[in-house]
C-alpha positions as CSV (number, residue, x, y, z in Angstrom):
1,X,-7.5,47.4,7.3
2,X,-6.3,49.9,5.1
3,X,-5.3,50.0,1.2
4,X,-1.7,49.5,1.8
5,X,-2.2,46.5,4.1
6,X,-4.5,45.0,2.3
7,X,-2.3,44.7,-0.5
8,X,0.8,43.5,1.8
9,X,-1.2,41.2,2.5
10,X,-2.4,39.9,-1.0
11,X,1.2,40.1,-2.4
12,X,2.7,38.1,1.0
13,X,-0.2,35.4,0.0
14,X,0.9,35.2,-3.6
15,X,4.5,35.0,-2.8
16,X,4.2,32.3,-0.5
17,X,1.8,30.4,-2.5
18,X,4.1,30.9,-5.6
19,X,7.1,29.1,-3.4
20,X,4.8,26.7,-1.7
21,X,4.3,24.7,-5.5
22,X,8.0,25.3,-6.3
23,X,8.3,22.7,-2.9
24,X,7.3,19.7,-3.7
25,X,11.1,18.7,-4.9
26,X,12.7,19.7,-1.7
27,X,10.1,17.8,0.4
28,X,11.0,14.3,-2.0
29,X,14.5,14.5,-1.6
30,X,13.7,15.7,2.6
31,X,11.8,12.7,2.7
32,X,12.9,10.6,0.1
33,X,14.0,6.9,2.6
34,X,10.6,7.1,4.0
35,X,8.4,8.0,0.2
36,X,11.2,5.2,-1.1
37,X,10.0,2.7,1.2
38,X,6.1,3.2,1.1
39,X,6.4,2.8,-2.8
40,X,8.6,-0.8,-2.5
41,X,6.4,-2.0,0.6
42,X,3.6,-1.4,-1.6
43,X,4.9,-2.6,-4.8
44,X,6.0,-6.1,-2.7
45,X,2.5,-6.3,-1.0
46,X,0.7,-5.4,-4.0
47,X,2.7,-7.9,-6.2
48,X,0.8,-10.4,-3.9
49,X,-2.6,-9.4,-3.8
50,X,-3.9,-6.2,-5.7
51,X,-5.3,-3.4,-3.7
52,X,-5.5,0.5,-2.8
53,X,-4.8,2.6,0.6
54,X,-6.9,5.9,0.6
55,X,-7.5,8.2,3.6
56,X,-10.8,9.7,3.6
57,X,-10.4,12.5,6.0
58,X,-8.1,15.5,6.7
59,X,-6.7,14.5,10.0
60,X,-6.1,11.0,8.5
61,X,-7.5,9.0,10.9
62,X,-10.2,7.5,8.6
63,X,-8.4,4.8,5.9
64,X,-10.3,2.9,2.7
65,X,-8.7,0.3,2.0
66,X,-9.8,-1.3,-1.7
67,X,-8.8,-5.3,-2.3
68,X,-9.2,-6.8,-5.6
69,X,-10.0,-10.5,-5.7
70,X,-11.0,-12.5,-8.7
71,X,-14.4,-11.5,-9.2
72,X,-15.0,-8.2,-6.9
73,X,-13.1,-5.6,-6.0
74,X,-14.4,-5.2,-2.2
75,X,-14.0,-1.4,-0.4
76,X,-14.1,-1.1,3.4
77,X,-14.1,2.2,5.2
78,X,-12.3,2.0,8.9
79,X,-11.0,4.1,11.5
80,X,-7.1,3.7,11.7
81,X,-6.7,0.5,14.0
82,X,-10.0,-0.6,14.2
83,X,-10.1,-4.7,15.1
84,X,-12.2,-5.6,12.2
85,X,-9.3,-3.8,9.5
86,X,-7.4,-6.0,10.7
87,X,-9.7,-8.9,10.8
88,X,-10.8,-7.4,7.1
89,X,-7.2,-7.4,5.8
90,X,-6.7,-11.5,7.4
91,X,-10.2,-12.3,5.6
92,X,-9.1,-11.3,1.8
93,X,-5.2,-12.9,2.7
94,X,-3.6,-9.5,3.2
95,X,-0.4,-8.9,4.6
96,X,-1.4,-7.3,7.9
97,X,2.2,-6.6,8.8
98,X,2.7,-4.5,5.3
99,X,-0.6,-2.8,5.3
100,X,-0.3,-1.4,8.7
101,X,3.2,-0.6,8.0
102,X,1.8,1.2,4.9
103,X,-1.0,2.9,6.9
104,X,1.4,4.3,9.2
105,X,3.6,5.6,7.0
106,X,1.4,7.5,4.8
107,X,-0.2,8.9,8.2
108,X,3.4,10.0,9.0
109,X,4.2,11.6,5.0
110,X,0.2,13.2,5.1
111,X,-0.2,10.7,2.4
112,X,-3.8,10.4,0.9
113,X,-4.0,7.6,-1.8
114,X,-1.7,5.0,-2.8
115,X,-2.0,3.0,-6.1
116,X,-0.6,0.8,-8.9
117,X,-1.6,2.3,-12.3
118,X,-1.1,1.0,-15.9
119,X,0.4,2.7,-18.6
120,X,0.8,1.8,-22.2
121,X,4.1,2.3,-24.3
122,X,2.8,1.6,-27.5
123,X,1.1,-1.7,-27.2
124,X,3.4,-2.7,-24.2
125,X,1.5,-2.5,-20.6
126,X,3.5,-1.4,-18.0
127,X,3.0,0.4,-14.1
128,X,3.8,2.7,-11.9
129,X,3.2,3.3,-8.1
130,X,0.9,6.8,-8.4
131,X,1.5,8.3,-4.4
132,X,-0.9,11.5,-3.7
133,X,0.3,13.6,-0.9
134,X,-1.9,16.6,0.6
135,X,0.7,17.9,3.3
136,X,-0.6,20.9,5.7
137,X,2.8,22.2,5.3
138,X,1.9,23.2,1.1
139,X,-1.7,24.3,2.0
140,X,-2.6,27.9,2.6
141,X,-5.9,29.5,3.8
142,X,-8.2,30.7,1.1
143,X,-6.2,29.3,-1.6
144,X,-7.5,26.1,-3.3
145,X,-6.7,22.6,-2.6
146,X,-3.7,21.0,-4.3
147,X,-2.5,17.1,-4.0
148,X,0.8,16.8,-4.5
149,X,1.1,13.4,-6.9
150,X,4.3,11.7,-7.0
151,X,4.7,8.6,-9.7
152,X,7.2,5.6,-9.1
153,X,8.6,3.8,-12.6
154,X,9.9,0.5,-12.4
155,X,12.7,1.6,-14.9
156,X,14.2,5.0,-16.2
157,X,11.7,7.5,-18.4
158,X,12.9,10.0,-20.9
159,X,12.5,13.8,-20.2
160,X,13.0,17.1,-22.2
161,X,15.1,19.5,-21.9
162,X,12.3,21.0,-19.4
163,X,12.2,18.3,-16.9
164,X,8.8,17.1,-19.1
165,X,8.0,13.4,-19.2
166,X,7.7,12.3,-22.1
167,X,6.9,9.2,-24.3
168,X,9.6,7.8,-25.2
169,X,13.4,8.1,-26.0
170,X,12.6,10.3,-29.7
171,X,11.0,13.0,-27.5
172,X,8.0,13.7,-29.1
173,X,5.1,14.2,-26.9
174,X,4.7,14.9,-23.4
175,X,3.3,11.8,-21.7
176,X,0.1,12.4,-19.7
177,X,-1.3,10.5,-16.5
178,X,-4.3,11.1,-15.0
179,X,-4.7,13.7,-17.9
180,X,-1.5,15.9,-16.0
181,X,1.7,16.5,-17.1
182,X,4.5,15.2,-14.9
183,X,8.4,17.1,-14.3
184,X,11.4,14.9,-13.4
185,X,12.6,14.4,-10.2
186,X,15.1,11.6,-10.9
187,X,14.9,9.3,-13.6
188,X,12.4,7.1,-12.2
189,X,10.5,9.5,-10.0
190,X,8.2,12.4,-10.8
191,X,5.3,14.7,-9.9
192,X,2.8,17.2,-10.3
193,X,0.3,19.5,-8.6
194,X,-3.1,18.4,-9.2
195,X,-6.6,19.7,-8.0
196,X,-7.5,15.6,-7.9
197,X,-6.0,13.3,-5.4
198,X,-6.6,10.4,-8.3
């Protein structure tokens, strides 16, 4: 390869790398009904018994699925539609119908983790549905892996003039999750590109 290809080829990878990030908007509001409805099956499913989704491998055919009971938090490792997940998710009083549902969905949206985190307003607890996303589609050869987080509120946040969450209504600091900084989507919807699925 000569000199002049080579750097063809390094500014073709920088450009599309550059646009791939710039992305993750336009693949919300492409896919918005389906990322919707994952977050409210969860949030209904989860309302009933506390748990996690996480797919452990890159062809998403391996699912961890977390379930919190009184005393343990239990964490099972299956391949997608195994008999005993489902047997597993009927032992701890899961909603097999939502789960699978769930499962399928995020197998379909190349969605890695699900979750209900808290957050604190001052001393006021609150959550939000935390969606990690690792689509082929945003991933490039030789350039480093990037999860795509997306974060549901339950009601409207405050932003800057940048898009920046922030903490509250008086604007005055950018609100961190996860140690990232989130940008608006809609008022109740945001993201970031992160290096960590969780």
């Amino acid at each position: 390869m000569n000199r002049r290809s080579f750097y063809i080829y390094i500014l073709t990878t920088l450009i599309l790398t550059s646009c791939t990030s710039l992305n993750i908007t336009n693949y919300y509001h492409k896919h918005h009904h389906t990322l919707d409805g994952l977050a409210q099956v969860y949030s209904e499913a989860w309302h009933s018994h506390r748990f996690s989704i996480e797919f452990t491998d890159r062809s998403f055919d391996h699912v961890s699925l977390e379930f919190d009971t009184d005393t343990l938090t239990y964490i099972y490792e299956f391949a997608v539609g195994e008999p005993r997940m489902q047997d597993s998710i009927l032992k701890y009083g899961y909603d097999t119908a939502a789960i699978n549902n769930l499962i399928f969905n995020m197998q379909s949206m190349e969605c890695t983790w699900i979750n209900d985190l808290d957050y604190y307003t001052d001393t006021t607890r609150h959550s939000l549905i935390y969606i990690s996303l690792w689509p082929k589609a945003f991933n490039l050869p030789f350039v480093n892996k990037k999860y795509y987080i997306l974060t549901y509120f339950s009601q409207p946040q405050y932003f800057d003039a940048d898009g920046n969450l922030m903490t509250g209504h008086r604007l005055r600091r950018i609100r961190k999750i996860n140690g990232e900084t989130f940008k608006k989507i809609n008022d109740k919807v945001c993201y970031t590109i992160s290096s960590e699925f969780r």
